[in-house]
C-alpha positions as CSV (number, residue, x, y, z in Angstrom):
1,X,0.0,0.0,0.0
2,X,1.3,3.2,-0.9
3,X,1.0,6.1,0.8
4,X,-1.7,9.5,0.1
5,X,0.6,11.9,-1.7
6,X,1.0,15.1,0.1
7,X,-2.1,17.7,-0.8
8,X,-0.8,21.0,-2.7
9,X,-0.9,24.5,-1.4
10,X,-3.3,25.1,-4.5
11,X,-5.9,23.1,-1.5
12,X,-5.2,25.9,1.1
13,X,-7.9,23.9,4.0
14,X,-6.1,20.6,3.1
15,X,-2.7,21.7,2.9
16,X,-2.8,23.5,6.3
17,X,-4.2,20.5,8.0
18,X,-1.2,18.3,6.8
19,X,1.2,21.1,8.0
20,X,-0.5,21.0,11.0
21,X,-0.7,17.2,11.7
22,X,3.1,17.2,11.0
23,X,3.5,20.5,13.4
24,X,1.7,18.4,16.5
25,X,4.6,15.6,16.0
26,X,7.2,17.9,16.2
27,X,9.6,18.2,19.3
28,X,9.1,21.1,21.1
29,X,12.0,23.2,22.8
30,X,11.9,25.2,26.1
31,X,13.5,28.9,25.1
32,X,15.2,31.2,27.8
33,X,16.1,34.4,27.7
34,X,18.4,36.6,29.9
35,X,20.0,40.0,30.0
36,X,23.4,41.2,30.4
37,X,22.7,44.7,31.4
38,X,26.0,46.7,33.3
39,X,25.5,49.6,35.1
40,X,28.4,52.9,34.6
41,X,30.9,50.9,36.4
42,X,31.0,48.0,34.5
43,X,28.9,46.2,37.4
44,X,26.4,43.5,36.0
45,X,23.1,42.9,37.4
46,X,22.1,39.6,38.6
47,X,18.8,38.4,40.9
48,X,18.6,35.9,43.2
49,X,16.0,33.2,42.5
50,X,13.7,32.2,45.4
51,X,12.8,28.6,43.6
52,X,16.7,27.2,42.5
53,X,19.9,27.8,44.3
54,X,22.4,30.1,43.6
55,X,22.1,33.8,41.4
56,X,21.4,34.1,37.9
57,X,21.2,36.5,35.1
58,X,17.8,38.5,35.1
59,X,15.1,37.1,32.3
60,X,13.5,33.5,32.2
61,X,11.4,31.5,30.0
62,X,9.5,32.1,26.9
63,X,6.0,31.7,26.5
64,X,3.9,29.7,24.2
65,X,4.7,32.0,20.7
66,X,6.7,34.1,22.3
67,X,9.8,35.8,20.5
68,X,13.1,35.6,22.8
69,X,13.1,39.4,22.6
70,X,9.9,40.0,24.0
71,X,10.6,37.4,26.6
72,X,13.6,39.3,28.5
73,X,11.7,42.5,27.9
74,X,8.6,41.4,29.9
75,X,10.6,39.4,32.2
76,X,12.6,42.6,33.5
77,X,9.4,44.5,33.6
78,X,7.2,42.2,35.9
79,X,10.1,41.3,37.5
80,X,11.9,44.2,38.7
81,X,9.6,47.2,37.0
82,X,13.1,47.9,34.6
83,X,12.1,49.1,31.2
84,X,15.2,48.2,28.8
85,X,15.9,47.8,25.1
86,X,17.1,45.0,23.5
87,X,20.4,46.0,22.1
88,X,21.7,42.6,20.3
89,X,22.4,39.1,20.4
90,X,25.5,37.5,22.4
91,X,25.1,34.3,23.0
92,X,22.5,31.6,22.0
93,X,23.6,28.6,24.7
94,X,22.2,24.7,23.4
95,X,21.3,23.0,26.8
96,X,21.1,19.6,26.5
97,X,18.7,17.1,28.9
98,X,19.6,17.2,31.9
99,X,17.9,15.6,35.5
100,X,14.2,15.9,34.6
101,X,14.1,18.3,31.6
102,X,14.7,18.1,27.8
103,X,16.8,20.1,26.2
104,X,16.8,23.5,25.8
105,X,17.6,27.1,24.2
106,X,18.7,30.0,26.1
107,X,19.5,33.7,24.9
108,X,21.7,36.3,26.2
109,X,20.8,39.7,24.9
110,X,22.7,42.6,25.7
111,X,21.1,45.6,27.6
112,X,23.7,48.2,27.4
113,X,24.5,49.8,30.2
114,X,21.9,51.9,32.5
115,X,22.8,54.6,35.1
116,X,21.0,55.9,38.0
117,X,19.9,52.6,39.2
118,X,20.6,51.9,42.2
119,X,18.1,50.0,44.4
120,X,16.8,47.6,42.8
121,X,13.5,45.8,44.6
122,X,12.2,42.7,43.5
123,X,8.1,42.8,42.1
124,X,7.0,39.3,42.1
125,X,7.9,35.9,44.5
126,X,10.3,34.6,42.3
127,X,13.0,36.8,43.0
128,X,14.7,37.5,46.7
129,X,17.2,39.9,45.7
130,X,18.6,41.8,42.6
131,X,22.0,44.2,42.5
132,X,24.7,45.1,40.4
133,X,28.3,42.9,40.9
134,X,31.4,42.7,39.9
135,X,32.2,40.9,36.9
136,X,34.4,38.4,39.3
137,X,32.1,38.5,41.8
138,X,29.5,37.4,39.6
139,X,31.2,34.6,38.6
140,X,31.3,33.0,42.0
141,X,27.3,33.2,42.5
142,X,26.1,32.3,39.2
143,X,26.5,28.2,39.4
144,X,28.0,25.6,36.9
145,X,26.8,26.2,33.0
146,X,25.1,30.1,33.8
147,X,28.9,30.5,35.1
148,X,30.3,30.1,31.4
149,X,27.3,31.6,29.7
150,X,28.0,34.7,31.9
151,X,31.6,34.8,31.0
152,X,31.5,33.8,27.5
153,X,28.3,37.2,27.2
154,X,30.4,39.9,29.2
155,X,32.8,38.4,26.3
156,X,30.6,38.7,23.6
157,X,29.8,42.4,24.5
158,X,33.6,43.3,24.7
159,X,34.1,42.0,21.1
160,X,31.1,42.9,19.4
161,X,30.4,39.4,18.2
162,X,27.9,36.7,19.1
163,X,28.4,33.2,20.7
164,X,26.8,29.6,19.7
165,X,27.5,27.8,22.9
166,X,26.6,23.8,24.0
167,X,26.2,23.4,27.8
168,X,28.1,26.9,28.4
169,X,31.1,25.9,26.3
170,X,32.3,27.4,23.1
171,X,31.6,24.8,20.1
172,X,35.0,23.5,18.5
């Protein structure tokens, strides 16, 4: 037995329900996205999570539909009531399974650098804390993978040029 052939776009209803039966078999991907926004002394801002251990980079995840963008945008906003602009791409970081979750894609956009900010109080539960740290500092809250993603952004920024990352490490 040989299979139905494929219906045409020139059947618009029938071609969009076989696009659509082969979208609901596709895998789908958890997105993240996070900011790396400095303050005038080079300082980068990181939160404090109240549901995971150790700091992070402020953003989180993407909504059904949701464009990356948009996602670190409103996270900042409902978040910490910061209004910031997107300013670029640094890193785009594969994550691969890992304990109970599949794998993932997570975004670092750069936020420039703001001024005049300098108490920053958290709006929602998910957050303890938020403030501005050194660059080493930062290093030794943010755990494992975020550790490399934060280093490998604040090195992104510097040279103008994005980062594909796997895991938090530079691909060969």
């Amino acid at each position: 037995m040989t299979p139905e052939p494929a219906p045409t776009p020139a059947d618009p209803e029938a071609w969009n329900a076989y696009l659509a039966e082969g979208n609901a078999t596709q895998p789908r991907k958890r997105v993240a996205a996070d900011l790396l926004l400095r303050d005038g002394e080079g300082r980068v801002l990181l939160v404090n999570p109240t549901y995971k251990p150790g700091w992070d980079l402020p953003g989180g995840m993407a909504e059904a539909n949701e464009p990356p963008e948009e996602t670190v945008v409103r996270e900042l906003r409902e978040e910490l009531g910061l209004e910031v602009v997107v300013r670029g791409l640094l890193v785009v970081d594969w994550v691969a399974p890992h304990g109970p979750w599949d794998d993932q894609i997570a975004f670092v956009f750069d936020g420039g650098t703001v001024d005049g900010v300098e108490q920053l109080t958290p709006h929602d539960d998910e957050l303890s804390e938020a403030r501005f740290v050194g660059v080493a500092e930062a290093g030794a809250l943010v755990r494992g993978r975020m550790r490399r993603r934060l280093a490998e952004a604040v090195r992104a920024a510097r040279e103008g040029r994005a980062v594909y990352l796997h895991d938090g490490s530079v691909c060969p």
